[in-house]
DRENVEXMI-477421 format. One record per residue (C-alpha): residue number from 1; residue in three letters; chain; x, y, z. Coordinates in steps of 0.02 Angstrom, whole numbers, plus 32768, in hexadecimal, padded with zeros to 4 digits. Each point is the difference from the previous one (the first is absolute). Layout:
# residues N
    nr   rest   kette     px     py     pz
   NUM    ALA       A      X      Y      Z
...
//
This chain:
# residues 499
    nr   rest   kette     px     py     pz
     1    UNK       A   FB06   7901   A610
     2    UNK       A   7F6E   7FE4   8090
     3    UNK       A   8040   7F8B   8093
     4    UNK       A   7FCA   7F78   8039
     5    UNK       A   7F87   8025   80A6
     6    UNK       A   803B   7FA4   80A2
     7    UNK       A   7F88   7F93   8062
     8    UNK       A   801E   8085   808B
     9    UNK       A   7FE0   8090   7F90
    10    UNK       A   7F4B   7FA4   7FCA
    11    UNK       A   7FE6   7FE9   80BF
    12    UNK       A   8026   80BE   8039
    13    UNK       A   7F93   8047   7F4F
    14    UNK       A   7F73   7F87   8038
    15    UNK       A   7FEF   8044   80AC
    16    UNK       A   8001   80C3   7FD2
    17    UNK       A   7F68   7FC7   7FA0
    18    UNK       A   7F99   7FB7   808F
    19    UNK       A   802B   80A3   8058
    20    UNK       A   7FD2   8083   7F65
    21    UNK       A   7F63   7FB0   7FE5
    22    UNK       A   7F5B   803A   8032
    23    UNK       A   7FC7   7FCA   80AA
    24    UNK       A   7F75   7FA4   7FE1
    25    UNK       A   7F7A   8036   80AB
    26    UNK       A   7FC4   7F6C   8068
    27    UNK       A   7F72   7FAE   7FCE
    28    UNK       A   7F63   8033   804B
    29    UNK       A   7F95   7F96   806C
    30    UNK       A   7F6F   8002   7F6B
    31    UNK       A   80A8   7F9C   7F87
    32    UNK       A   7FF8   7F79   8088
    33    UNK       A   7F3D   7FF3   8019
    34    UNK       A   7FC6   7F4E   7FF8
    35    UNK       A   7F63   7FD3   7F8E
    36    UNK       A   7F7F   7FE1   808F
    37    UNK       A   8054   80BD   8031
    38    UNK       A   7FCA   803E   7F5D
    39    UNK       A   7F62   7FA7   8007
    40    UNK       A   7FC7   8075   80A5
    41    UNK       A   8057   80A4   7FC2
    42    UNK       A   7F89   7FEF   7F68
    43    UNK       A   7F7C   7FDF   807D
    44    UNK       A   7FD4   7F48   7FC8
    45    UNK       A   7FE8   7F93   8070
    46    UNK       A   8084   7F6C   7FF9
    47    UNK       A   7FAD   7F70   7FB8
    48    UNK       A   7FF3   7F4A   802F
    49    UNK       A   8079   7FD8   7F7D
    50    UNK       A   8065   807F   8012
    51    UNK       A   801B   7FCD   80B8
    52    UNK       A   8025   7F39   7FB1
    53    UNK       A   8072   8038   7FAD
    54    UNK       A   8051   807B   8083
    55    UNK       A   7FF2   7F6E   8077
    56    UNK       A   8047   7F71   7FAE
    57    UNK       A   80A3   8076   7FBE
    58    UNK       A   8024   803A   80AF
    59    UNK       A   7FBE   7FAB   8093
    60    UNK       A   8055   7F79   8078
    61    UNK       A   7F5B   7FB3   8067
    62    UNK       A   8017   7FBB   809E
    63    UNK       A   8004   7F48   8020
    64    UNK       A   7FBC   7FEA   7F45
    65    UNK       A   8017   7F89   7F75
    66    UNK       A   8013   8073   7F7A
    67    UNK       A   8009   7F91   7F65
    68    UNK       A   7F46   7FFE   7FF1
    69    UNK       A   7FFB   80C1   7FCE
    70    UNK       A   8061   7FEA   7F61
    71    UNK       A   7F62   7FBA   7FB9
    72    UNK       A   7F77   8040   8077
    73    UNK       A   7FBA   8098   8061
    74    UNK       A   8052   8035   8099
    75    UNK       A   7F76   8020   806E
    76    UNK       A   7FFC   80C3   8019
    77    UNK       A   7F8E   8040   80A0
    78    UNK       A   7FDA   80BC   8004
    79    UNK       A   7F72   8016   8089
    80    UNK       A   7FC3   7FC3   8091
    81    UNK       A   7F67   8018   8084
    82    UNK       A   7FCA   7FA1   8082
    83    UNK       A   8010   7F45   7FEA
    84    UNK       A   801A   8011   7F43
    85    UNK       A   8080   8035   7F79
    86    UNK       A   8000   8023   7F43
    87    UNK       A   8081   7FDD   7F75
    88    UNK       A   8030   8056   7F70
    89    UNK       A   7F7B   7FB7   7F95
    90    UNK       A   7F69   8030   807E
    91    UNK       A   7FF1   7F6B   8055
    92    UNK       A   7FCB   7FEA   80BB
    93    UNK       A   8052   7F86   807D
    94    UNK       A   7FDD   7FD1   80A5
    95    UNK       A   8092   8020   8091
    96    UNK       A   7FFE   7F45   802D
    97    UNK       A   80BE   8026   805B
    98    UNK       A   7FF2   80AA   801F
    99    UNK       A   8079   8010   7F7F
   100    UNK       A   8081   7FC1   8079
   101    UNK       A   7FB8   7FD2   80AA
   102    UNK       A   8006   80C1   8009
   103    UNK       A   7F6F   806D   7FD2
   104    UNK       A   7FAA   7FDF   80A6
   105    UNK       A   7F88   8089   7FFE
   106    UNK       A   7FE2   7FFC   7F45
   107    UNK       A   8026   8063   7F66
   108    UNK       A   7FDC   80C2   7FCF
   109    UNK       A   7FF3   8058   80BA
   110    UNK       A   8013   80AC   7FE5
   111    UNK       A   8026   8029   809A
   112    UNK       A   809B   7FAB   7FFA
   113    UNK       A   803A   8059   7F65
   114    UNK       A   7FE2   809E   8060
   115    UNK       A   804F   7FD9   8093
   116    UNK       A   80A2   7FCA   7F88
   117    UNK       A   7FC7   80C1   7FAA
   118    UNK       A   8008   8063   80B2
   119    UNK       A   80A4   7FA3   803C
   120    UNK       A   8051   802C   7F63
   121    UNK       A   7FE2   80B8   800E
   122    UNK       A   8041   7FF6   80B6
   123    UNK       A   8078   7F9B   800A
   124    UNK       A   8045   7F9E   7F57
   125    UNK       A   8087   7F95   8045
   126    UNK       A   806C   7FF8   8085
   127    UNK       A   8071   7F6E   8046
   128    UNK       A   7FE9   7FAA   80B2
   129    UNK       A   80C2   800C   8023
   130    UNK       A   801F   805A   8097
   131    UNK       A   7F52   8065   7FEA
   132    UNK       A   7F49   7FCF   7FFB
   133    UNK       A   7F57   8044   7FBF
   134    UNK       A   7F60   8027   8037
   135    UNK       A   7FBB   7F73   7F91
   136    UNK       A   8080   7F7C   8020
   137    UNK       A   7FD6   803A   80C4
   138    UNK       A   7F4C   7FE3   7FF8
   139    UNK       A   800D   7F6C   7F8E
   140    UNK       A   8087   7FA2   8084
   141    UNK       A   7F4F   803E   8078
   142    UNK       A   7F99   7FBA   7FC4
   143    UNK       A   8051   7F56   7FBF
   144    UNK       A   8041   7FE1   80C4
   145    UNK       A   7F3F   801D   8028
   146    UNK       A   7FD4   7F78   7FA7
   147    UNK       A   807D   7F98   8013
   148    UNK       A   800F   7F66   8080
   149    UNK       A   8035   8016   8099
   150    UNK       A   80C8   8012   8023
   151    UNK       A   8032   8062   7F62
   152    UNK       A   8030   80A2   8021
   153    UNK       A   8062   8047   7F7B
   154    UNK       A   7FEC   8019   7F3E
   155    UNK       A   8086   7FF8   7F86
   156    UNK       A   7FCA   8034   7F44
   157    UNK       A   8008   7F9D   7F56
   158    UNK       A   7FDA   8006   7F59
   159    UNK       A   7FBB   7F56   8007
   160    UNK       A   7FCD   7F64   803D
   161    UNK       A   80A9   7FA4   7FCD
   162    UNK       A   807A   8098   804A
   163    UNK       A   7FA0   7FF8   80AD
   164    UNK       A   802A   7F33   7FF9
   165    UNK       A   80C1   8044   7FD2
   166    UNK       A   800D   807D   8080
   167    UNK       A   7FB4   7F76   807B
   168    UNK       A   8092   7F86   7FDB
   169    UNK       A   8081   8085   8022
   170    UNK       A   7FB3   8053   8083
   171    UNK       A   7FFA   7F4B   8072
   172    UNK       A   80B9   7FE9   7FC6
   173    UNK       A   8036   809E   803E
   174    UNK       A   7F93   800E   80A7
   175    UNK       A   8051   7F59   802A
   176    UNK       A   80BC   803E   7FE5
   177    UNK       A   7FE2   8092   8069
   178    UNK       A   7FAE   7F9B   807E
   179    UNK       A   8090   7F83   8027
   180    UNK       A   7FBD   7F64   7F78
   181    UNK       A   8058   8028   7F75
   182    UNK       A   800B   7F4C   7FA4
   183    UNK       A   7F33   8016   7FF6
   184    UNK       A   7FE8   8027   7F53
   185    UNK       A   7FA3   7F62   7FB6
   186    UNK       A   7F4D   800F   7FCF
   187    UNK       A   7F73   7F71   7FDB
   188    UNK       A   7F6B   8015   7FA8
   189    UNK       A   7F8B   7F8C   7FBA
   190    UNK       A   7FFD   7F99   7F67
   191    UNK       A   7F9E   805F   7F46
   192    UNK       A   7FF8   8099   8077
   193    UNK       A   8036   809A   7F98
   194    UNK       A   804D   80A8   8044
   195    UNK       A   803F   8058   7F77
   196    UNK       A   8069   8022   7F76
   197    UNK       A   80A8   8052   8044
   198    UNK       A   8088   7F90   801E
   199    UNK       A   7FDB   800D   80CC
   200    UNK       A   7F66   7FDD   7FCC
   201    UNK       A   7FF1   7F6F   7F83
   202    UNK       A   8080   7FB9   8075
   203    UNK       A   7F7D   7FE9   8077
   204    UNK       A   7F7E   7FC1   7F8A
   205    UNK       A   7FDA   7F48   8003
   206    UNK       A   7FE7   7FED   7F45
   207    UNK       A   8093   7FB9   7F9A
   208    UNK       A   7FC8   8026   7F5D
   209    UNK       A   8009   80B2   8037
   210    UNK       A   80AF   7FF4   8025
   211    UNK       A   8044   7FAC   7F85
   212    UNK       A   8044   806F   7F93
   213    UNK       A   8039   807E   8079
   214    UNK       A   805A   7F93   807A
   215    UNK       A   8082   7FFC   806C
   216    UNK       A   7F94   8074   8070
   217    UNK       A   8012   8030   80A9
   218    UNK       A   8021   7F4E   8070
   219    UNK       A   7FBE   7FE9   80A1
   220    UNK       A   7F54   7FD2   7FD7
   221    UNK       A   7FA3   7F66   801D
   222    UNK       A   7F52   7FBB   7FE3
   223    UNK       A   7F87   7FA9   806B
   224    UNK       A   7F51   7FBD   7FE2
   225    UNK       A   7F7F   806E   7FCA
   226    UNK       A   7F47   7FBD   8033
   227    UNK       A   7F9D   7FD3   7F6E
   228    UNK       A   7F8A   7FA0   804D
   229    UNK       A   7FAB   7FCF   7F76
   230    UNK       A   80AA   7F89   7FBE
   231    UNK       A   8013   7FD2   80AF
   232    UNK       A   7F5B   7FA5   802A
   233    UNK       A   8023   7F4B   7FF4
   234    UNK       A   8086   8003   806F
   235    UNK       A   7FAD   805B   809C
   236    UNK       A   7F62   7FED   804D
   237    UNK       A   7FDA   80A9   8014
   238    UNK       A   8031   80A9   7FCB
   239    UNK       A   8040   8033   80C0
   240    UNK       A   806B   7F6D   7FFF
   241    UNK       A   8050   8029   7F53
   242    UNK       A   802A   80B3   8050
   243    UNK       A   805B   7FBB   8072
   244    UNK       A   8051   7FA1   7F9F
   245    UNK       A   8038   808E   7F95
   246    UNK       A   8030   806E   8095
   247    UNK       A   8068   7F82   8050
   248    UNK       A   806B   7FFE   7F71
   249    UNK       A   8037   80AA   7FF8
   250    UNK       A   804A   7FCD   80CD
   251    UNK       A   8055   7F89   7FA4
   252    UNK       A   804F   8064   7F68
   253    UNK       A   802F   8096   8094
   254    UNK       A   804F   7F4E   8062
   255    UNK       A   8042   7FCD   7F5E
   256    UNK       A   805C   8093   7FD8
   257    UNK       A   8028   8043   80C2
   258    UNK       A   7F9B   807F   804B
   259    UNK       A   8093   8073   800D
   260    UNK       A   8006   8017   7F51
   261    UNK       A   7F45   8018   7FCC
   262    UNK       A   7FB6   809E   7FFB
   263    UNK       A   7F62   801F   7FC2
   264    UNK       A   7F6F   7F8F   7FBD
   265    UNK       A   7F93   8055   7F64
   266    UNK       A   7F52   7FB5   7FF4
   267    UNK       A   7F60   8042   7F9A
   268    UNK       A   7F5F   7FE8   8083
   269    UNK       A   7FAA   7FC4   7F61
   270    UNK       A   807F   7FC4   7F6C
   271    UNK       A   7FEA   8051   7F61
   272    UNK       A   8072   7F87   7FA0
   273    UNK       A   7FB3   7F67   7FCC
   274    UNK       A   7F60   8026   8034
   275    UNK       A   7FBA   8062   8080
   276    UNK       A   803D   7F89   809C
   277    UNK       A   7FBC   800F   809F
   278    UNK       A   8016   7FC8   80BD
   279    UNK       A   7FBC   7FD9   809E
   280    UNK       A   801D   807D   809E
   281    UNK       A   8062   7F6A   8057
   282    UNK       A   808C   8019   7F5C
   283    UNK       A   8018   80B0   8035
   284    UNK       A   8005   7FD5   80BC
   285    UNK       A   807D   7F8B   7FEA
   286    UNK       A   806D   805B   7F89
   287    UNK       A   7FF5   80AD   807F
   288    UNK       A   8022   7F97   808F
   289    UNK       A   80AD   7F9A   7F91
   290    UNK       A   8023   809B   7FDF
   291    UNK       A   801C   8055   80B6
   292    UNK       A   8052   7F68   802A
   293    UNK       A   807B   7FF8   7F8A
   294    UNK       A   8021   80DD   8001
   295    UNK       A   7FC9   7FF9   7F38
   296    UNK       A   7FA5   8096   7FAB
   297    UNK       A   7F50   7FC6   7FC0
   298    UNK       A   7FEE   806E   7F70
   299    UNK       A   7F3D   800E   7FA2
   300    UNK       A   8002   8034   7F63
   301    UNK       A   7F5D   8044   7FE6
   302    UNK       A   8024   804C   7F5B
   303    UNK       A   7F5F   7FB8   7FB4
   304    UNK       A   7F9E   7FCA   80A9
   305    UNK       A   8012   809B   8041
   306    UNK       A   7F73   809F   7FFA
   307    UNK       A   7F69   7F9D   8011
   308    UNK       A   8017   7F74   7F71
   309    UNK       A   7FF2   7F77   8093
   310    UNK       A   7F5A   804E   8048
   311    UNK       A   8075   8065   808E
   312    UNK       A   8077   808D   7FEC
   313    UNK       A   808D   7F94   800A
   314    UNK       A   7FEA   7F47   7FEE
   315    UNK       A   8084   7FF1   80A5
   316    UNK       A   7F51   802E   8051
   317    UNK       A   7F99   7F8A   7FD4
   318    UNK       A   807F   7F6B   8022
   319    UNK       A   801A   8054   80B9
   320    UNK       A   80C4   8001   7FE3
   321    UNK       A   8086   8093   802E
   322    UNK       A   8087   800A   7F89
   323    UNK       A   80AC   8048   800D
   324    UNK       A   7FFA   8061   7F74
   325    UNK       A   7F4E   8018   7F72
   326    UNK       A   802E   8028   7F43
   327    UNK       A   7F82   8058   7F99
   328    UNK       A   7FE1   804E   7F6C
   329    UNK       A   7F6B   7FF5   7F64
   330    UNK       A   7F6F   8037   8061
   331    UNK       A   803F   8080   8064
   332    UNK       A   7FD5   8078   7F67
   333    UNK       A   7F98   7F9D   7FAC
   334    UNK       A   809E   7FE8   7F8F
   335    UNK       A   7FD7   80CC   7FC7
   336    UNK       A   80B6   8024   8023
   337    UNK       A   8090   7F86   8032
   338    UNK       A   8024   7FF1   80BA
   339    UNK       A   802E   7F80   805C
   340    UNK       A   8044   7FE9   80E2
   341    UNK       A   804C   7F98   8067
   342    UNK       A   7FAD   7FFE   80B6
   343    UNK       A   806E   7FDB   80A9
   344    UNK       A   7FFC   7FD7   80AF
   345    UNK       A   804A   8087   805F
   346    UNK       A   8071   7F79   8044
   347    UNK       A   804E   8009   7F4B
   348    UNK       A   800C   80B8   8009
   349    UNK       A   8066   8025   808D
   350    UNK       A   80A2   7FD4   7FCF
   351    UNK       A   7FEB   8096   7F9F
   352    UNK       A   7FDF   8068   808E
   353    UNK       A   80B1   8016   803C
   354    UNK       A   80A5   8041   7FB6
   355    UNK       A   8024   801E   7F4A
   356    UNK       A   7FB2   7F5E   7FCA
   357    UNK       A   7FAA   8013   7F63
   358    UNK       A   7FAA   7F61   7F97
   359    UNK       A   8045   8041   7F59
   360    UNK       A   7F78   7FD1   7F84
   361    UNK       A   7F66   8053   7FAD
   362    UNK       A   7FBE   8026   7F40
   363    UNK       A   7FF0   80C0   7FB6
   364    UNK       A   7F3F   7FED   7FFB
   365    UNK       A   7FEB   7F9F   809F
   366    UNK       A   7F59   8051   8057
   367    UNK       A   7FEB   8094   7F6A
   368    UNK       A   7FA0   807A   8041
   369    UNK       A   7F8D   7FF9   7F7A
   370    UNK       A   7FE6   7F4A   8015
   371    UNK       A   7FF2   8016   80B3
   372    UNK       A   7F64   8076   7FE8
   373    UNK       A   7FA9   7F79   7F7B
   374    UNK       A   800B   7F95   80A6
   375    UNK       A   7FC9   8066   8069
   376    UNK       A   7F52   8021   7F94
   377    UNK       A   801C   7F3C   7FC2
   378    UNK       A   7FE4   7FCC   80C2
   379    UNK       A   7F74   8098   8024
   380    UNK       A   7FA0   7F8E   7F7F
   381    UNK       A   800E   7F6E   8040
   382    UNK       A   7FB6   803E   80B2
   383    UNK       A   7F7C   8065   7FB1
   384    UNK       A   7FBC   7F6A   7F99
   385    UNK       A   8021   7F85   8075
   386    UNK       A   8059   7F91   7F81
   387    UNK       A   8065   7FA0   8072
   388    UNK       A   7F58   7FDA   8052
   389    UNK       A   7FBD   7FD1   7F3F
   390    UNK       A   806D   7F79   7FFE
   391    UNK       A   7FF0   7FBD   809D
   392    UNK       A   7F3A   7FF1   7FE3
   393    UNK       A   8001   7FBB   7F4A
   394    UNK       A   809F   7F8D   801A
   395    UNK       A   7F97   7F63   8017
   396    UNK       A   7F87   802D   7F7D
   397    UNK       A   8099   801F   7F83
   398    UNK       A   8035   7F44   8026
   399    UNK       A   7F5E   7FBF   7FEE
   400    UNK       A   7FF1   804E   7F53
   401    UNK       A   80B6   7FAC   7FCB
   402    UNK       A   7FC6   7F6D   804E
   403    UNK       A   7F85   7FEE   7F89
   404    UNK       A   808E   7FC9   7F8D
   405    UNK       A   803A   7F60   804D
   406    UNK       A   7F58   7F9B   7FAC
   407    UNK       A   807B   8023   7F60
   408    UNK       A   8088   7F6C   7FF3
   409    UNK       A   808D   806D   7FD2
   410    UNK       A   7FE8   8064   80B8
   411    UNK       A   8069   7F93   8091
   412    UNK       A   7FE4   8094   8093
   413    UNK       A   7FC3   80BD   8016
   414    UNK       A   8071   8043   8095
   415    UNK       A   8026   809A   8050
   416    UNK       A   7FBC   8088   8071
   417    UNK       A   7FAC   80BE   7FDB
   418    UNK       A   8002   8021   7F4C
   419    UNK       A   80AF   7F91   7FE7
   420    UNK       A   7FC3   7F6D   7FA8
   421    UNK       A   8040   7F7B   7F9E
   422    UNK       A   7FB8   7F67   7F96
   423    UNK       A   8076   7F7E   7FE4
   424    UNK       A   7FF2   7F9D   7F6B
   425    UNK       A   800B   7F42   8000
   426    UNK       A   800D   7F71   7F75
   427    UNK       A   7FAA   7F84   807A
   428    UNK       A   7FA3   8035   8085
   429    UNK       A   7FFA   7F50   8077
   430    UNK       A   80C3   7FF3   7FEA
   431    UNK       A   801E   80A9   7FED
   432    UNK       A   8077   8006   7F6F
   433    UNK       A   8044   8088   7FCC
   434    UNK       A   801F   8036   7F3C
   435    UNK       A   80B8   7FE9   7FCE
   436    UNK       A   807F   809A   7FB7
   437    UNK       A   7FCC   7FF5   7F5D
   438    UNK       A   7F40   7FE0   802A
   439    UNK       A   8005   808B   8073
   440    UNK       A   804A   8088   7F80
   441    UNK       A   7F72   7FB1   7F88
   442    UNK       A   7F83   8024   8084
   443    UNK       A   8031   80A7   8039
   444    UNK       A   8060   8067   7F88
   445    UNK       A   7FA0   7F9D   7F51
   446    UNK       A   7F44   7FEF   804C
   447    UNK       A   7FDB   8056   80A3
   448    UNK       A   8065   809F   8018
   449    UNK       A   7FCD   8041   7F4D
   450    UNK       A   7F42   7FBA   8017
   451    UNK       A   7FF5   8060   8092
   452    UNK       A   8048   80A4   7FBB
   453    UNK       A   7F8A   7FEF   7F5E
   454    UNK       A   7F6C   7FD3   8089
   455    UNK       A   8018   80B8   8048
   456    UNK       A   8053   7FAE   80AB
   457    UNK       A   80A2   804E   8023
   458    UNK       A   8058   7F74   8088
   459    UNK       A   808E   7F89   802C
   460    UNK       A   801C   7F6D   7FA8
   461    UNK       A   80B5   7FAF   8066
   462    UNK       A   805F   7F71   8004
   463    UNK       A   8093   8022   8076
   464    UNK       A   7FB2   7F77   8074
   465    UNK       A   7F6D   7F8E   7FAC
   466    UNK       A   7FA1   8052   7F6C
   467    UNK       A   7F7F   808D   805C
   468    UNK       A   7F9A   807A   7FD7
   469    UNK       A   8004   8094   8075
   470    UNK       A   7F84   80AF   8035
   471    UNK       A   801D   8079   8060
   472    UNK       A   7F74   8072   7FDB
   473    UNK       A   7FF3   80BB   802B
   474    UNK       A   7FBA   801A   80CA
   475    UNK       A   7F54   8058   7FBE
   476    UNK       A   7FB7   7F64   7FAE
   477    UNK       A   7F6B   7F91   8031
   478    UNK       A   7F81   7F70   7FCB
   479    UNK       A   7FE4   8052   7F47
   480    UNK       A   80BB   7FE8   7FE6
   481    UNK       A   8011   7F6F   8046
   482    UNK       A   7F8A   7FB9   7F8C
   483    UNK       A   8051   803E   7F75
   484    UNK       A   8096   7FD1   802A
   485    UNK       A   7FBC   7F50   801B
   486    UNK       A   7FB1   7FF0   7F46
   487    UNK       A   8086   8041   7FA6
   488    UNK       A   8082   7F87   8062
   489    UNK       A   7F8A   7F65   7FE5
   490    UNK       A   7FF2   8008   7F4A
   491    UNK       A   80BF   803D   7FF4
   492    UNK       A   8032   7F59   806B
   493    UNK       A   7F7E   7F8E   7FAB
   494    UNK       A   8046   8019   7F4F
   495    UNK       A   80CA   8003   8052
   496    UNK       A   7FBF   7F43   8043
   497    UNK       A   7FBC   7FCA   7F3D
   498    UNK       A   8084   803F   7FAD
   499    UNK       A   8066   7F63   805B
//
């Protein structure tokens, strides 16, 4: 008579079976290849849908509303030259933004591709901890070269928003080694942004921003930022509002105690909400609060910087010396990612002496390889003069914008170089401004999508008061300009019947 088979004995018969049974091999890469894989083994070109598809299963966009897409085309760019890019569907745009304030000497340089080619070859990768490069040695160069005066040393990023983060820490730690260790505080100025890292975003003067990734780093405080434009009825002239707006960041250093402020971030022009400028008296007044008071004056020059302003860096042209420059986009022409951090030597020399150390950096901070795109990036811009471009077409660029303002939905044109914006206005004599919900109507449900479908690839931002933002590529002129013009004007004129 059989017996009845324990629970054990099941247990102990099931594992000899795993163990006498074939092993299966591991699956070969071709069992895991993906359909657009399959697509380019075959040798088929992926299609448009194909890459819709692809796209809308996979992909996490950056700072994107991505509810439209269940319903829509994801826009889907494949190629680029010169001051234009195509889609997936054929269709030709024009680089209104430079794709992001970054393609400075425009799109398809095949030099630059080479230079990435040769570096490669030579020398892949290699990390700037405790060694350096040939390319990360000319590149610190030539930077310093250009540079204004005072700033001596280089330290490399990935970006625009790590230089501002290695800025922060760097003040706080120069000040603890140099017998002020409570200064640690930081201002910067209201809508300004400075990136996305919690360092950062801390220092960015735009709440909605923040809001869903606070609490961030403390310690940071916001003074006035100098849109002239809002400010007009209540000075007399532009100088005087500067003033104005310098003497309050004395007061927020008084406010808060000089001992414990260390550094004060400022854009030369202000990308966020709008493309705001200032008078030399601001930065006079801000250099000399500064000395006074033994706080860092940091410029970020992550989009003013590499000729955008109509000088090399935008410091220049405003005839200030800062602390410490951030920059990053058009270094390479945004070909590869790099970003720095420029400093006073007076910054430097703590770590001179000792074993001191400032223990920071990033694994691709100054790659070789995008240290040679640089390198060839900035032989371009002397060879063509582009930095000279700007400065001789800068007025005819606003003159062209200016055009605009006979429209009623256009309150101002503002900015400097090719760093424009338009900002849009419900009444022109009063200056009112569209609410929230007008303002998503107008930008995200008219103009944004009228633009795109016009073949003008640009800005449309609401951070401050609705505006509509270019930043063209450096090698631009009149033609453009005009065609930039026309396709904005009958863009804005059906945004302003639609309401």
């Amino acid at each position: 008579m059989a017996t009845k088979e324990s629970q054990a004995g099941k247990l102990v018969r099931g594992i000899k079976s795993v163990f006498k049974a074939p092993v299966k091999p591991a699956s070969a890469a071709a069992d895991r290849a993906t359909p657009l894989q399959d697509a380019r083994k075959a040798g088929i070109e992926p299609t448009h849908e194909m890459l819709q598809k692809s796209a809308k299963e996979h992909m996490f966009l950056h700072f994107t509303r991505h509810s439209p897409y269940q319903k829509a085309d994801m826009p889907i760019i494949t190629r680029a030259s010169g001051h234009h890019f195509w889609d997936s569907t054929g269709k030709r745009y024009f680089d209104g933004i430079s794709s992001l304030f970054s393609v400075n000497a425009g799109h398809g340089r095949e030099r630059l591709a080479e230079a990435a080619a040769k570096q490669m070859k030579e020398l892949d990768y290699f990390p700037l901890w405790s060694h350096a490069h040939p390319a990360g040695i000319e590149l610190a160069e030539r930077l310093i070269s250009y540079a204004p005066k005072g700033l001596s040393r280089v330290f490399f990023t990935t970006g625009g928003g790590e230089a501002n983060e290695t800025a922060w820490k760097l003040a706080k730690q120069y000040f603890k080694m140099t017998g002020k260790p409570m200064k640690h505080k930081v201002l910067t100025r209201a809508v300004a942004y400075h990136g996305t890292s919690h360092g950062a975003l801390s220092l960015t003067g735009i709440p909605s921003m923040k809001k869903m990734f606070e609490p961030l780093v403390p310690s940071t405080f916001r003074v006035p930022n100098t849109n002239w434009y809002r400010a007009q009825d209540d000075f007399a002239t532009e100088e005087e509002f500067a003033i104005w707006a310098a003497n309050r960041v004395e007061e927020m250093i008084l406010f808060e105690d000089p001992d414990t402020v260390a550094a004060f971030f400022l854009e030369p022009v202000q990308n966020s909400g709008g493309c705001f400028t200032s008078p030399k008296i601001y930065f006079d007044m801000v250099r000399e609060i500064c000395n006074k008071y033994d706080v860092l004056l940091v410029a970020d020059e992550t989009i003013d910087g590499f000729g955008r302003i109509g000088t090399m860096f935008a410091s220049e042209l405003y005839g200030f010396e800062p602390d410490m420059l951030v920059c990053a986009k058009g270094m390479t022409s945004a070909y590869a990612p790099i970003g720095a951090l420029m400093i006073s030597e007076r910054l430097f020399e703590p770590f001179k002496h000792g074993t001191t150390l400032f223990p920071h950096g990033y694994t691709y901070g100054g790659h070789p390889v995008s240290a040679a795109v640089a390198l060839a990036n900035l032989d371009v811009f002397e060879e063509e003069d582009l930095v000279g471009n700007v400065a001789r077409n800068t007025g005819a660029f606003r003159a062209t914008l200016e055009k605009l303002k006979d429209l009623p939905i256009v309150g101002d044109v503002r900015g400097e170089g090719y760093f424009f914006a338009i900002e849009l206005v419900k009444d022109k004599n009063t200056k009112e401004t569209f609410n929230d919900a007008e303002s998503e109507k107008l930008l995200r449900g008219i103009l944004s999508h009228r633009m795109f479908e016009e073949g003008l690839y640009c800005r449309s931002d609401d951070r401050g008061d609705p505006v509509v933002q270019l930043a063209p590529p450096l090698t631009i002129g009149q033609d453009e300009f005009n065609e930039i013009e026309q396709i904005l004007r009958g863009c804005l004129d059906e945004a302003w019947r639609a309401f």
